[in-house]
C-alpha positions in Angstrom: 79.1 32.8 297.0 76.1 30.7 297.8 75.0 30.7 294.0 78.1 29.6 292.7 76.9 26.3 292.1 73.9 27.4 290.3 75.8 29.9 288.0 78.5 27.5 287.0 75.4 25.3 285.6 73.8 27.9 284.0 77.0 29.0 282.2 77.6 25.8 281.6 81.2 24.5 281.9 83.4 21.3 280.7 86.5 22.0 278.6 89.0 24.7 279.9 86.7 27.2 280.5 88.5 30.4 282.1 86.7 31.7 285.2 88.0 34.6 287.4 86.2 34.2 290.7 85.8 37.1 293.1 83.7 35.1 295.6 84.5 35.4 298.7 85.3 32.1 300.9 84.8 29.6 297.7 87.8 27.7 297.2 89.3 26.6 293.6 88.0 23.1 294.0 84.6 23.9 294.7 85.0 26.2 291.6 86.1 23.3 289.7 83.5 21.0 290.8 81.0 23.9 289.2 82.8 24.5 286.0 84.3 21.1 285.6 87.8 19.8 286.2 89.4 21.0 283.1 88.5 24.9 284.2 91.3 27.5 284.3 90.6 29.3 287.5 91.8 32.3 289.2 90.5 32.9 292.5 90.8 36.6 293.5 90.2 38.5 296.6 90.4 42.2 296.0 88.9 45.3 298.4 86.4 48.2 298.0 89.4 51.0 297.7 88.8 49.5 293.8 86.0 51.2 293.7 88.3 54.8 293.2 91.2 53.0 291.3 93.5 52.5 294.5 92.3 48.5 295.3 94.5 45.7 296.5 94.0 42.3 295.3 95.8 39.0 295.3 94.8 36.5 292.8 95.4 32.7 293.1 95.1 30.0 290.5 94.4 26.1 290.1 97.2 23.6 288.4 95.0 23.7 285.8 95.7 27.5 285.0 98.7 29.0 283.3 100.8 32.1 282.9 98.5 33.4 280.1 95.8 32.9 282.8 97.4 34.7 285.5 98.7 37.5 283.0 94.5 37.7 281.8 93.2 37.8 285.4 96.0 40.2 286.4 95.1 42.9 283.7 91.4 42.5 284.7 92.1 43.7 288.0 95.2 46.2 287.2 92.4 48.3 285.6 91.2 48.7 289.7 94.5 48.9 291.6 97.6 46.8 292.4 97.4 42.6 291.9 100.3 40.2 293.5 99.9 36.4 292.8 99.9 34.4 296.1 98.5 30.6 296.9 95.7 29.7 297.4 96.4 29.2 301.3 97.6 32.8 301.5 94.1 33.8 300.7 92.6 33.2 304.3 95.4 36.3 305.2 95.0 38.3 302.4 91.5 38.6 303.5 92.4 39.7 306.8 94.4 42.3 305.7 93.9 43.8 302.6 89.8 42.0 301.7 88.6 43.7 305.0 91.9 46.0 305.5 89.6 49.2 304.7 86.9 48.5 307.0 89.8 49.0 309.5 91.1 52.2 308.6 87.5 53.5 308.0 87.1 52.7 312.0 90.4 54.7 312.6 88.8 57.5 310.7 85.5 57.3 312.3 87.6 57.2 316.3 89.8 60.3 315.3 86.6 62.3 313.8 84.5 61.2 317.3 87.8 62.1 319.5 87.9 65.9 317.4 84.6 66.2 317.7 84.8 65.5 321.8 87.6 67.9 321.6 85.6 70.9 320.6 85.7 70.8 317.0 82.5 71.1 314.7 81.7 67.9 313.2 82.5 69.5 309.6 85.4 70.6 311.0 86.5 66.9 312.7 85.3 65.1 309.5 87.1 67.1 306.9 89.9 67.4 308.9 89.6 63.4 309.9 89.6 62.9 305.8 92.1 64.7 304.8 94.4 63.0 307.3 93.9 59.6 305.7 94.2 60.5 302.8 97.2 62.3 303.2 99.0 60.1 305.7 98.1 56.9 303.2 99.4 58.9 300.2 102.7 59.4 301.6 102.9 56.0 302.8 102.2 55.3 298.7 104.7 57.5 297.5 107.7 57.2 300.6 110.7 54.8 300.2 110.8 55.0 304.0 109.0 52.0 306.3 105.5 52.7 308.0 107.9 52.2 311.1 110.5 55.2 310.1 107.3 57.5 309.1 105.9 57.4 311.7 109.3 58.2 313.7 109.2 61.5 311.2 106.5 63.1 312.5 106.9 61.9 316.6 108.9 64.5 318.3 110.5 63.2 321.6 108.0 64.4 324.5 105.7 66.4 321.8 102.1 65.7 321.3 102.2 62.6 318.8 104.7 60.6 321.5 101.9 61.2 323.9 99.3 59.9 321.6 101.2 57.0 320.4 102.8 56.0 323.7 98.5 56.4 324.8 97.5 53.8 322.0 101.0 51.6 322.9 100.2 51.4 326.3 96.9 50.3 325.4 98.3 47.7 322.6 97.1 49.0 319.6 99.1 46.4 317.6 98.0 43.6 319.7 94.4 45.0 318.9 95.1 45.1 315.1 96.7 41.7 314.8 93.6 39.9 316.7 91.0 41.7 314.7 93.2 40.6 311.9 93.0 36.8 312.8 89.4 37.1 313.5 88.9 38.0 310.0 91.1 34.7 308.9 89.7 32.9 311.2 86.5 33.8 309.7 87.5 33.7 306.2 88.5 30.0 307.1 85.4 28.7 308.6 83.2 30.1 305.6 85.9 28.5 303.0 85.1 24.8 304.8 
C-alpha cells in the first residue's frame, strides 16, 4: 500500500487505464489520484484461503468503471474463490470479516488443539484431530442448505457434551468476543484508509 503512489508513476497512467487493486486500506480516490482520473478501478479485498482455491473477496469499483470492468476483475479473482460486488464503504467490513476472517478461525483451531492437548491427547493427535475438524465442520457449512444457527443445533444434544461446551463459551460471550474483534479490525481498516 505505501508504494502505490510510486507504482502508479512508474506504470504510468492517464486515459482509462484499468487497474485492479488488492491494496489493503487504499481507497479508489487515492487510486485515481495515482493513475489519473479517467482510470477504471476496482478495488478488491480478498483473503489468504485463495491461496488453496477456497478465497472470499469482494470487489468495489469507481464511477469511472463499468460492467465489463467488474465482469474482468470478477473472473480474475473467480480463478481463487468466490467474488460479490459491494461499495466501496462496505470494504471497511468486509475486511473485518472475511480480509482477516481466517486469522480468526486459525485461533479457534489453535484453542481447540491447546485444550486437546491439555486434555491428554498427543499433540499429533490434537492437531490432526484439530484439522480435520475445520475442515470438516467448514465443508459442511459449504455444502448445507441449513443456517450456521440450525447446524449447530444438529450436532447439540440437550444436556450432552457439545450443550456444555457451548453453553461454557455462551456464558462467557463468545459472540460478543467475535463481533468486537470484528470492529477492531474495521475500526482498524478505517484509520489506515484516512
Amino acid at each position: 500500500p505505501q508504494h502505490v503512489a510510486e507504482i502508479a508513476l512508474e506504470l504510468g497512467g492517464g486515459g482509462a487505464t484499468r487497474v485492479l487493486s488488492i491494496a489493503a486500506g487504499v481507497r479508489i480516490d487515492a487510486l485515481l489520484d495515482g493513475f489519473g482520473s479517467q482510470a477504471r478501478v476496482i478495488r478488491a479485498m480478498p483473503n489468504t484461503p485463495a491461496l488453496v482455491g477456497q478465497g472470499a473477496a469482494a470487489i468495489a469499483a469507481s464511477a469511472t468503471a463499468d460492467d465489463q470492468d467488474l465482469a474482468w476483475a470478477t473472473e480474475i479473482l473467480s480463478a481463487v474463490g468466490m467474488v460479490t460486488v459491494v461499495e466501496e464503504l462496505d470494504l471497511d467490513a468486509v475486511t473485518g470479516l472475511s480480509g482477516s476472517g481466517p486469522a480468526y478461525i486459525f485461533l479457534l483451531a489453535e484453542a481447540m488443539i491447546a485444550a486437546g492437548i491439555e486434555q491428554g491427547l498427543s499433540p499429533e493427535v490434537a492437531d490432526a484431530l484439530g484439522r480435520q475438524t475445520v475442515l470438516g465442520a467448514a465443508t459442511l457449512l459449504a455444502e448445507s442448505s441449513e443456517s450456521p444457527v440450525q447446524l449447530r443445533r444438529n450436532v447439540t444434544s440437550p444436556g450432552g457434551t457439545t450443550a456444555a461446551a457451548i453453553t461454557s463459551m455462551q456464558d462467557n460471550e463468545i459472540e460478543k468476543i467475535v463481533a468486537r474483534g470484528i470492529a477492531a479490525a474495521v475500526a482498524r481498516s478505517v484509520e489506515l484508509g484516512g
